[in-house]
N, C-alpha and C positions, 0 to 999 in steps of 0.2 A: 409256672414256667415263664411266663407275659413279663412279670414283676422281676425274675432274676433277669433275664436278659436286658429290659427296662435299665436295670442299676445297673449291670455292667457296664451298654454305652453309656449312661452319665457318669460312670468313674473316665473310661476313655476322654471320653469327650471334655472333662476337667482339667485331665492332663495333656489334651489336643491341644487346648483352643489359646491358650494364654503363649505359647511359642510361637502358634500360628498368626494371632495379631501381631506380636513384635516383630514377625518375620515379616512377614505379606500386608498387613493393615488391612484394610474392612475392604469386604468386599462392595463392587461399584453395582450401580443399578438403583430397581424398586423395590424394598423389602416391603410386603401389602401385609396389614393384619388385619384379620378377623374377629372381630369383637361382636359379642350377643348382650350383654344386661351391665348393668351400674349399678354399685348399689352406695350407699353412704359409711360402710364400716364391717368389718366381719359378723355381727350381731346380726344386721340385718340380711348379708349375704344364706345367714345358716337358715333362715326363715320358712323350707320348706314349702315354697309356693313355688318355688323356679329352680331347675337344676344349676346346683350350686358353682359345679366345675367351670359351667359356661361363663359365668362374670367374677366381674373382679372391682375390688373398692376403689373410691375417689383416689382414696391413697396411692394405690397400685396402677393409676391410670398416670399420674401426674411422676409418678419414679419412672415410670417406662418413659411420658414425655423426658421429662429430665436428661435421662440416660443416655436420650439419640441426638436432644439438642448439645449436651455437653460434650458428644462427639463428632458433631459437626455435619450432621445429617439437615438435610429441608424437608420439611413438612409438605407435601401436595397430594392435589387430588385428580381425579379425570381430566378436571380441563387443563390442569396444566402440562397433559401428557409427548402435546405437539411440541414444547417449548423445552425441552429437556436434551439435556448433553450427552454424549458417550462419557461417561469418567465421572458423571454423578453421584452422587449419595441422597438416596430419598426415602423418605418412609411416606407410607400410605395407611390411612386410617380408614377403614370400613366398620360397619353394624349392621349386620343381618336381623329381619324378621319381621323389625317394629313394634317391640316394646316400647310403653309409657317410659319406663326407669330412662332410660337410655337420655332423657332430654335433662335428666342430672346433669351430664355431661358437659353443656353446653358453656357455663361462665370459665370453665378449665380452658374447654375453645377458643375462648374469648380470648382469657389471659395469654395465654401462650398460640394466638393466631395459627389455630392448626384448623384447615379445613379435612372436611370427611363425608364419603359418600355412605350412600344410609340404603339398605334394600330391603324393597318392603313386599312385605306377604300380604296382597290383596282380602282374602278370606276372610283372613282374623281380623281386620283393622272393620270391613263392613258389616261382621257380626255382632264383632266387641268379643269375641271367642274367647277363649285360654288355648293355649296354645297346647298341640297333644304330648308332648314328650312333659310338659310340667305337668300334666295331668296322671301320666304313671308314675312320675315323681313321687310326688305330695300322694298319691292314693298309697301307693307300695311303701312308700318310708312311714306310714300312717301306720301301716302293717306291721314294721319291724323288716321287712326285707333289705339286704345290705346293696351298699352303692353298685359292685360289681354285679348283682342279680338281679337290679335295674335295669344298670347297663346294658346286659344283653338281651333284656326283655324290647326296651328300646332300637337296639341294632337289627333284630330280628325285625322288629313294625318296620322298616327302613326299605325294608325289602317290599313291603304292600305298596298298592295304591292309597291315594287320599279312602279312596271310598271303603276300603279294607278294614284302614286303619280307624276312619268313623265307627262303623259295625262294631270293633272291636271293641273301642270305648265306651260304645253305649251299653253293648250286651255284659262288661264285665262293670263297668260303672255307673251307669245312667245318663240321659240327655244333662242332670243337672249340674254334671263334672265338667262342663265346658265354660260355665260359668265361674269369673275371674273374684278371685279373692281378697285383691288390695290392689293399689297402687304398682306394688313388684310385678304380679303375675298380668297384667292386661295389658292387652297394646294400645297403643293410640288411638283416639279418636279420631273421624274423618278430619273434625277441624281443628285437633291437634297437628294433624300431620299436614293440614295447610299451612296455619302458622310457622310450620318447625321448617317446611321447605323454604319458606321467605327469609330465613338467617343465609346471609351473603359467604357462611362457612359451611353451610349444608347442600350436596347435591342427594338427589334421589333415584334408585335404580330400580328393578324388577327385581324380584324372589319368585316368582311363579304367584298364583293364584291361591294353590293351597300347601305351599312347600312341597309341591309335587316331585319325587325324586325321577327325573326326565326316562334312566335309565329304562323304569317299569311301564313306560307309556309307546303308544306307537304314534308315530312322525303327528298325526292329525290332531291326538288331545297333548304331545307337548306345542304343534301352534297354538293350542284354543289356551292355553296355559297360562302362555308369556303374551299373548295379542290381548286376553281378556283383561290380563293386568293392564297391560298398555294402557288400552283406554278407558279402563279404572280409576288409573293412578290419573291420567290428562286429566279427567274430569274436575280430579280435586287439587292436582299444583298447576293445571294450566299448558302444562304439556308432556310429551311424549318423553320420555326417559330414552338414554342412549348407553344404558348400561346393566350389567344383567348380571345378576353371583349366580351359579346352581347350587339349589339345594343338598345339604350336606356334600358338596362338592362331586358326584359324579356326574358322568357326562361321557358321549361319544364324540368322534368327530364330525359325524353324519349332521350332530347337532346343530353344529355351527352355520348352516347354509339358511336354516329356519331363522336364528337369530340377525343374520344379514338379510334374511328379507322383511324384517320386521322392524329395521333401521338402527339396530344395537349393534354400538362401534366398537363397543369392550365386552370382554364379558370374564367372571374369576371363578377358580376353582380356587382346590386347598392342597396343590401337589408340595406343598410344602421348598420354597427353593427360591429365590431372588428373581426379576424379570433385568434381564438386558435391556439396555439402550442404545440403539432403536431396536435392535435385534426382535424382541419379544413383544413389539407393540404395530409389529406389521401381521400384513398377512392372516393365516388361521391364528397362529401363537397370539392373535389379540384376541380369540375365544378363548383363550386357556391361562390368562392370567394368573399367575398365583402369590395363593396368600398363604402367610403363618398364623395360627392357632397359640396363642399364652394364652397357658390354664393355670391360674390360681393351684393348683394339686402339684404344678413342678415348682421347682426353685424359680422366681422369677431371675434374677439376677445372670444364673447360667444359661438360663434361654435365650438372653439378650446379647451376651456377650455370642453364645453360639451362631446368632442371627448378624451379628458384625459379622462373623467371619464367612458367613456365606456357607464353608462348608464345615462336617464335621462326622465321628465316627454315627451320629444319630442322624443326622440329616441323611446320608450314605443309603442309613439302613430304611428310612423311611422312603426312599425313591426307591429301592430295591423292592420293595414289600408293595409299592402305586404299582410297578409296575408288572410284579407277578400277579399279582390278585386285583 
């Protein structure tokens, strides 16, 4: 049922969007995306160390740049948030987690002078962890279990605590499944992630401690969360981060009071939808940031053009669906 409906809006949404650019053009504001892993080629993306949906090839990083520059989009990040117009066009580059792969990325950066904020999961970068959702990955596709009976094995741990979902891993895989496999599945080093924040294109945000999703926490372990990254993360780039993603994007409002006392001036979810200018960068609306998700599994090209236009019969339905559920 997921999959027919899926296909419908992108037949709508095919015959939406190509009248509604000619008519109205691209819609104004920040379009923020969300990006998790890099990899060098489909070959190495199917590799089974890292859920595959989450990244996407050098290739597929540099069409999507292409795409926004050749339609006259500017590239920025946090800091250039103060300095921004009503009647803009921006795109915003984010990476969640703190993947090793992820610093692929960077001579693309280069070339095409695109800065990007990076949020990092305290935990995994000071244990040298694997990260748990590639761990039911790689064990259950090892098994033969299919993508979608992952999936909801994953959606389900979403719902735990860190500590839950630890117990989990261990009792069905062992303490030795935390342990990272190559280059793909492990995050960074503490002094990679020094080095990586010194690139004058990288800034650095908070992910929580242990990707903790805020929602399952009460008010006291989500401060100890984001304060213990705080001065985590200060330890090893030197200072305090003024930026914050929540984990797999949920969040209350209640949240945002904790993050203002903790000096975090942004903070992003994943409600899927463009931020206004200034509109959307005052006030609470600047805890609630949002970003867009390209998954390698849709069409890249119709995601992109859907994302010009701001809206669409899928965009619609995905704000309908935040906001029921």
């Amino acid at each position: 049922m997921k999959n027919i409906i899926y296909n419908i809006l992108k037949i709508l949404d095919k015959i939406y969007i190509n009248p509604h650019l000619l008519i109205f053009g691209d819609y104004t504001g920040i379009a923020s995306f969300c990006f998790h892993t890099v990899f060098e080629n489909d070959k190495e993306k199917n590799n089974n160390h890292t859920l595959p949906n989450i990244g996407l090839t050098l290739d597929e990083y540099k069409y999507i740049f292409d795409f926004f520059k050749n339609n006259n989009y500017k590239f920025i990040s946090t800091k250039d948030y103060k300095n921004l117009n009503h009647g803009d066009k921006c795109i915003h580059v984010t990476f969640d987690d703190g993947y090793f792969n992820t610093t692929k990325i960077l001579p693309i950066l280069k070339d095409y002078e695109i800065p990007i904020d990076f949020f990092i999961v305290g935990n995994n970068i000071s244990n040298s962890n694997k990260f748990w959702w590639d761990i039911i990955y790689n064990k259950r596709i090892s098994e033969g279990k299919s993508a979608d009976i992952i999936d909801q094995e994953i959606m389900l741990l979403q719902r735990k605590t860190f500590e839950q979902i630890y117990s989990y891993i261990i009792e069905n895989f062992g303490l030795n499944s935390y342990t990272t496999l190559s280059d793909l599945d492990r995050p960074m080093t503490e002094n990679e992630l020094r080095q990586f924040s010194q690139n004058k294109l990288v800034s650095i945000g908070n992910h929580t401690f242990d990707h903790a999703i805020l929602n399952n926490l009460s008010k006291n372990e989500i401060y100890n969360q984001i304060k213990k990254t705080q001065d985590y993360l200060e330890s090893i780039i030197g200072y305090y981060p003024n930026s914050f993603a929540f984990p797999n994007s949920y969040y209350k409002s209640e949240q945002f009071e904790i993050l203002k006392s903790l000096d975090i001036e942004y903070a992003f979810c994943g409600d899927f939808r463009h931020n206004k200018i200034p509109r959307d960068l005052r006030g609470e609306k600047k805890y609630r940031i949002s970003r867009y998700g390209i998954l390698s599994k849709r069409e890249i090209n119709w995601q992109l053009k859907m994302i010009r236009a701001g809206i669409s019969p899928f965009i619609v339905a995905k704000e309908i669906k935040r906001l029921l559920f």
